[in-house]
N, C-alpha and C positions, 0 to 999 in steps of 0.2 A: 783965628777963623780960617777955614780953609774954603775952595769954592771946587765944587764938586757938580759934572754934568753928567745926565741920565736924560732918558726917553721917559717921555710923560708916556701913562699904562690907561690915560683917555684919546688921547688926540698925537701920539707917536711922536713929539716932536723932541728937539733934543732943547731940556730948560740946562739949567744953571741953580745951585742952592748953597749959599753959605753954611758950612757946617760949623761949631764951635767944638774944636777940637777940645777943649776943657772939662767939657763931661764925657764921658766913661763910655756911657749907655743911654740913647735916649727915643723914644718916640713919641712925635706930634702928627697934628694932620697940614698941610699946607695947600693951598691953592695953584693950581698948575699957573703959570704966568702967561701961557697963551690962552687955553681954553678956560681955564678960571674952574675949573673943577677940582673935587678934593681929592688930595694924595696922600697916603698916609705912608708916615717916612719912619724908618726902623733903621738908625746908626750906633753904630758899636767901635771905637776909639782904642787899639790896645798902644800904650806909652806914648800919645800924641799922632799913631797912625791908624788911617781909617784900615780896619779890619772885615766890617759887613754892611753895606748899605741896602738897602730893601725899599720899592719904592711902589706900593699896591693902591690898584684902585679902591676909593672909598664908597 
């Protein structure tokens, strides 16, 4: 797992998201942890390092 901090793209704040370096390619949606709104999250993993993070409002 790695833990990866970004700017929520509702409420500007700076969160925190465990990533699991173990897959490749992934995207879900997650709940921002202060404003509780959805973010939908696009990571991309090349040999265990993050490569693209993407963190858009849903």
């Amino acid at each position: 797992m790695f833990e990866h901090f970004f700017t929520c793209p509702h409420c500007w704040e700076t969160i925190s998201m465990l990533l699991d370096t173990g897959v490749s390619k992934q995207q879900y949606i997650e709940d921002c942890e202060v404003c509780c709104n959805p973010i939908e999250i696009q990571v991309s993993f090349l040999e265990g390092e993050l490569s693209d993070f993407q963190a858009t409002a849903n």
